[in-house]
C-alpha positions in Angstrom: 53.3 109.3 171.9 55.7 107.6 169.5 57.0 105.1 172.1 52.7 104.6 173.1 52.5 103.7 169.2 55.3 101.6 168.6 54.8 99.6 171.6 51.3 99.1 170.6 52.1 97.7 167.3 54.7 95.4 168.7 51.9 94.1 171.0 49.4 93.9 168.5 52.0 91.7 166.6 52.1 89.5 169.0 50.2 85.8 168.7 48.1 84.0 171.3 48.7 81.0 171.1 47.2 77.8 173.3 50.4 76.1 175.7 52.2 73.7 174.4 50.8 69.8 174.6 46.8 71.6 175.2 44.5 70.0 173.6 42.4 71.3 170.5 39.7 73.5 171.2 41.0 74.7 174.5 40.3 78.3 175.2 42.2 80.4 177.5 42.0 84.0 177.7 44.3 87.4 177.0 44.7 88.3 180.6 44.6 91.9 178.8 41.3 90.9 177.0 38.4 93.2 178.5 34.9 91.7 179.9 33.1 90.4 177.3 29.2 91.7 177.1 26.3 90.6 175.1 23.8 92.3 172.4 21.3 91.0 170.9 19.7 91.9 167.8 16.0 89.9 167.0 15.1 89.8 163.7 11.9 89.0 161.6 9.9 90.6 159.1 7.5 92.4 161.1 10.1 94.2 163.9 13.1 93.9 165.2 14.2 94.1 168.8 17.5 95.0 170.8 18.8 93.4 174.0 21.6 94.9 175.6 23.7 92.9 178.5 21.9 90.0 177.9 22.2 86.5 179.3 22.8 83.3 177.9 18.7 82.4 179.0 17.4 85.4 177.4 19.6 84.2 173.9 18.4 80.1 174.1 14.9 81.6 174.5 15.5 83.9 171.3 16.5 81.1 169.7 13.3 79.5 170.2 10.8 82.5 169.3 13.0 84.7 166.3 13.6 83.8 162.8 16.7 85.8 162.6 19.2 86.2 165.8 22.3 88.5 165.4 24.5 88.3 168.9 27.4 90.6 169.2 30.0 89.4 171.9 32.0 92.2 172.7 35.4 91.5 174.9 37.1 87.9 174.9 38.0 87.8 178.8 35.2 85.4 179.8 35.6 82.4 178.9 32.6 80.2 180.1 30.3 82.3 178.4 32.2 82.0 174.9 31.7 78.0 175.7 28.0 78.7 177.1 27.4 80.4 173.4 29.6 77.7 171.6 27.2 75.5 173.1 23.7 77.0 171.8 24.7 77.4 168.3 26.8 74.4 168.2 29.8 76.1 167.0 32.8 73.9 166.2 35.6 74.3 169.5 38.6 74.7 167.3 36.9 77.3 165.4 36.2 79.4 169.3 40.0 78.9 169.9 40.5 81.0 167.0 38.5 83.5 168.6 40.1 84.0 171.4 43.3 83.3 170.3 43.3 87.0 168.7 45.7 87.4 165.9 44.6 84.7 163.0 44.9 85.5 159.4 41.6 86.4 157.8 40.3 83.4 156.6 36.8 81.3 155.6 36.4 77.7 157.3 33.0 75.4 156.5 31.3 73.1 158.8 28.5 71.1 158.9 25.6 73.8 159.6 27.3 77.4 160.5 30.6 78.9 158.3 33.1 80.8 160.4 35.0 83.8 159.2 38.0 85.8 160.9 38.8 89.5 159.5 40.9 91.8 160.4 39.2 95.4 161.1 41.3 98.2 161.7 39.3 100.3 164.9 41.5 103.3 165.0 42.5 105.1 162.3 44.6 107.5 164.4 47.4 104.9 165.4 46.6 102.2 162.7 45.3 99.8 165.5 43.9 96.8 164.1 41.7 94.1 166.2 40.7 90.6 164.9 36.7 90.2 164.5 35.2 86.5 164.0 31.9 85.8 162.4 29.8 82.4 163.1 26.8 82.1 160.3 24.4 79.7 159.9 21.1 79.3 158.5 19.2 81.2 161.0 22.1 83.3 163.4 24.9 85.4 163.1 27.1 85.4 166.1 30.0 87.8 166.2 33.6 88.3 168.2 34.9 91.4 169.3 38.0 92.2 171.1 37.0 95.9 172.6 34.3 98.3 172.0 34.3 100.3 168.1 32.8 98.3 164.8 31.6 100.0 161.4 28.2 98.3 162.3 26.6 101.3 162.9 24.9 101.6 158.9 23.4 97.8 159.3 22.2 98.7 162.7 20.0 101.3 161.4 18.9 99.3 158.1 17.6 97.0 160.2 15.2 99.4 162.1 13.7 99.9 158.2 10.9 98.0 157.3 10.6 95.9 154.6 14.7 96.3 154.5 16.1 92.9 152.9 18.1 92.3 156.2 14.6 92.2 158.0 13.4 89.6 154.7 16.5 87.8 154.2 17.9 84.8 156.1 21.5 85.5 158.4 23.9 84.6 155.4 22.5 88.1 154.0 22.8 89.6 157.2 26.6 88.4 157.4 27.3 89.5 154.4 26.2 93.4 155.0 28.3 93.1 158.4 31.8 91.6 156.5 30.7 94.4 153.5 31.1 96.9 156.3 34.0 95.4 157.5 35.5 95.6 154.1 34.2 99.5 152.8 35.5 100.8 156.2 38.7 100.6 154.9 38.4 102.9 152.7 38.2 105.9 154.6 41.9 105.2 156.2 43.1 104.7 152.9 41.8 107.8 151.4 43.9 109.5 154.4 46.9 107.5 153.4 46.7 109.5 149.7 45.9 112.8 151.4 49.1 112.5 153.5 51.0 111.4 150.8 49.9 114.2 148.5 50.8 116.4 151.1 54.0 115.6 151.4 54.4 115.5 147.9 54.0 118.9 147.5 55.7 119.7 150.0 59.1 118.2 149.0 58.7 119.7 145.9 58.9 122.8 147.4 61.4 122.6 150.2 62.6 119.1 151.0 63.0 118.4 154.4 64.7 115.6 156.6 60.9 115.1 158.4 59.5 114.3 155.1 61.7 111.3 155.3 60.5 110.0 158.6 56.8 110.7 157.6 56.8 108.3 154.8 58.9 105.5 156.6 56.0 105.6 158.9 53.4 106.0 156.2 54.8 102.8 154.3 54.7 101.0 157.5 51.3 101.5 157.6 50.7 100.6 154.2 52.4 97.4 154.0 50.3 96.5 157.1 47.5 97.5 155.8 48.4 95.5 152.4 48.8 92.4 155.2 45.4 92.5 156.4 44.2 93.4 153.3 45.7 90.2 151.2 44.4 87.4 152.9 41.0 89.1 153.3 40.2 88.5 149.5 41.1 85.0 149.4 38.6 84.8 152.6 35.5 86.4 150.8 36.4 84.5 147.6 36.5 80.7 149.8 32.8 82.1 150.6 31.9 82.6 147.1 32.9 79.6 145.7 31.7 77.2 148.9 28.8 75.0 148.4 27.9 75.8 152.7 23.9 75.5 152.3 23.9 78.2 154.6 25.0 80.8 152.0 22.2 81.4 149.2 23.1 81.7 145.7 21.9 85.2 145.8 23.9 86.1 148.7 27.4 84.9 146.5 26.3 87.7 144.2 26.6 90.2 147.0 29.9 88.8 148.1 31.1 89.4 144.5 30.3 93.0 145.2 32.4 93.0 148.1 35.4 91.2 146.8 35.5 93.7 143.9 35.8 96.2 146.6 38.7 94.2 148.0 40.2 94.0 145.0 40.0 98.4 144.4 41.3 98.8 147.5 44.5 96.0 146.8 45.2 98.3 143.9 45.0 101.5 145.3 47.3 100.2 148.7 49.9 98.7 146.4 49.5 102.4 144.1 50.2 104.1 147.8 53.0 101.3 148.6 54.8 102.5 145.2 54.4 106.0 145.5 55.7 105.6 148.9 58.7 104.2 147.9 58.8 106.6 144.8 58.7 109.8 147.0 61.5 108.5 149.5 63.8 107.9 146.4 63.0 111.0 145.2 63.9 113.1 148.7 67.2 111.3 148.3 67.9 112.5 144.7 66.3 116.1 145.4 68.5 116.3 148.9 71.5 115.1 146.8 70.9 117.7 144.0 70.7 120.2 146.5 73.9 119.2 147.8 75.6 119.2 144.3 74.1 122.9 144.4 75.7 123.7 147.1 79.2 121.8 146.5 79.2 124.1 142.8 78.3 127.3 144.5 81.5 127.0 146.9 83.4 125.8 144.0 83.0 128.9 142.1 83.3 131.2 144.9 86.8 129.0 145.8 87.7 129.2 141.9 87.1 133.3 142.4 89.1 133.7 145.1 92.2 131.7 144.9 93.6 134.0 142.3 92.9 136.8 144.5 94.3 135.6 147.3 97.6 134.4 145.6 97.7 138.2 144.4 97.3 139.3 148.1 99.7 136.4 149.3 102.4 138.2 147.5 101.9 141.5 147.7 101.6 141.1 151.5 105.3 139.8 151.9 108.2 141.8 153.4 109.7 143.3 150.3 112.7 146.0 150.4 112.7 148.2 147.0 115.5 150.2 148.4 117.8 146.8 148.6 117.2 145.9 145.0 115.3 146.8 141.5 113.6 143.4 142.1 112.2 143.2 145.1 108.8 145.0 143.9 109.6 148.3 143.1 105.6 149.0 142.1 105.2 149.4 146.0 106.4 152.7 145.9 104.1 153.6 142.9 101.6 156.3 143.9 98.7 154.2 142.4 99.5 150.8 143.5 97.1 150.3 145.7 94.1 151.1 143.9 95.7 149.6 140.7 96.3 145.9 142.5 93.1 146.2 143.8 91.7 147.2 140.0 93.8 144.3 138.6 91.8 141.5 141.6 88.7 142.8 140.6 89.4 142.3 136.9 90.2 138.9 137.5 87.8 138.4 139.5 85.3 139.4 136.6 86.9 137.5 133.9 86.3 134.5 136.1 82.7 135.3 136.1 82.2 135.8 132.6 84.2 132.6 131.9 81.8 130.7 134.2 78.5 132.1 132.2 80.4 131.1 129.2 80.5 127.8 130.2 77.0 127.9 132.0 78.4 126.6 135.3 76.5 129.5 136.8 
């Protein structure tokens, strides 16, 4: 499964990127990318209606008859229909190249009558997967660009089907803003597992460090820095749109996106907060792992220190001795307590050794 993950990420690192010498606005597609499908999402006051699979005639006649259009392209593998949509909405070329060519930094770019927007959405909270997803807004649509199935859509789906909801009143700007806001608050929820992990382990260390703690948060910092990655350049995109003068976005609209930015900004602070206490707990394993050691090292000291004496004892009183021969080759072997009296004498030292260590408070 680890292997699966890493060589996932290392993919997902990857850029497409248009062949040398192509020109600008030339798309070609992931030969990984899956089939791209349609839904449509009509839009006006009174009702709202859904289109799934639809065609390219069914969305130039929507254009004609719906004040509000919202067209989700899901997949990037067919090309000719990115260009057949292009086409309809008039959407700058070099801006669909960045489409397809997955992997962009999140960013804001204006043109003459649509804005287009790139995030980054992460789609799988399990293994940190991230996918690009690019908005085109203008005054009266909202097209957007996924690269598989899975978006935090789901709330604005279902405000839609509300009457008399502001995304049924409002022009698209409003209706791109609730779709990035949901881009943005889904976030959240991977961060908040982030601290719950990390508070786990906390706890843990502090009661038995363990070399897996170690691993863990390696791999829970390399989430968080690519997390902090996505995260960075997504605030300077939704700022671009708050200060742009795009006709497209409505004044009132800005004051949203200020709502959304300052939940950019909470969630900056709390991934650099995890980021730090990331970092803060793997310094910490070392120095508790290291104290433990030091424990250790001291305990074997003492126990050592205890027994050298006694063995020096035992060393001598073990050697091949004659008391017959002479006076001084130990004549207390013959002595009808010796045993229990050298074995009286070790464990004397042995205890002055231990009282001297409490003295000191090395034990």
């Amino acid at each position: 499964m680890a292997v699966v993950q890493d060589t996932t990420k290392r993919a997902a690192r990857r850029r497409r990127r248009s062949p040398v010498g192509a020109a600008p606005g030339t798309l070609i597609a992931d030969p990984n990318a899956r089939r791209s499908e349609l839904k449509l999402t009509l839009i006006s006051p009174e009702t709202f209606q859904v289109v799934d699979d639809a065609s390219t005639g069914e969305l130039a006649r929507a254009c004609e008859d719906w004040p509000v259009i919202w067209l989700d392209c899901v997949g990037l593998a067919n090309i000719e229909l990115i260009e057949d949509i292009g086409r309809i909405f008039n959407l700058h070329p070099l801006a669909l190249e960045d489409v397809v060519n997955t992997g962009q930094r999140p960013k804001a770019e204006f043109f003459d009558d649509h804005v287009f927007v790139v995030l980054s959405m992460m789609d799988d909270v399990a293994t940190s997967r991230y996918e690009q997803i690019a908005f085109f807004f203008g005054e009266d649509f909202v097209v957007t660009f996924q690269e598989r199935e899975g978006d935090p859509f789901e709330p604005v789906r279902r405000r839609i089907e509300v009457a008399q909801s502001r995304l049924r009143t409002k022009n698209a700007d409003y209706l791109a803003y609730a779709l990035i806001d949901a881009v943005v608050d889904s976030y959240f929820q991977p961060v908040d597992q982030m601290w719950d992990t990390i508070d786990g382990i906390e706890e843990e260390m502090l009661r038995a460090p363990e070399q897996q703690h170690v691993r863990r948060l390696h791999e829970l910092r390399r989430n968080v820095s690519q997390l902090k990655r996505a995260l960075g350049p997504l605030r300077d995109a939704i700022s671009a749109l708050i200060r742009s003068e795009a006709a497209c976005i409505a004044p009132e609209t800005k004051i949203y996106l200020n709502d959304t930015l300052d939940h950019i900004l909470r969630l900056n602070e709390s991934v650099e907060s995890l980021r730090e206490m990331a970092i803060g707990l793997i310094e910490m394993h070392l120095s508790l792992s290291q104290a433990r050691i030091n424990e250790v090292i001291n305990v074997l000291t003492i126990v050592s220190a205890i027994f050298i004496p006694l063995t020096f004892l035992a060393g001598i009183w073990g050697m091949n001795f004659d008391p017959d021969t002479s006076p001084w080759n130990m004549p207390e072997l013959k002595a009808y307590f010796g045993y229990p009296a050298a074995l009286g004498f070790m464990a004397f030292i042995a205890l002055s050794l231990v009282v001297y260590f409490r003295w000191k408070k090395w034990l």
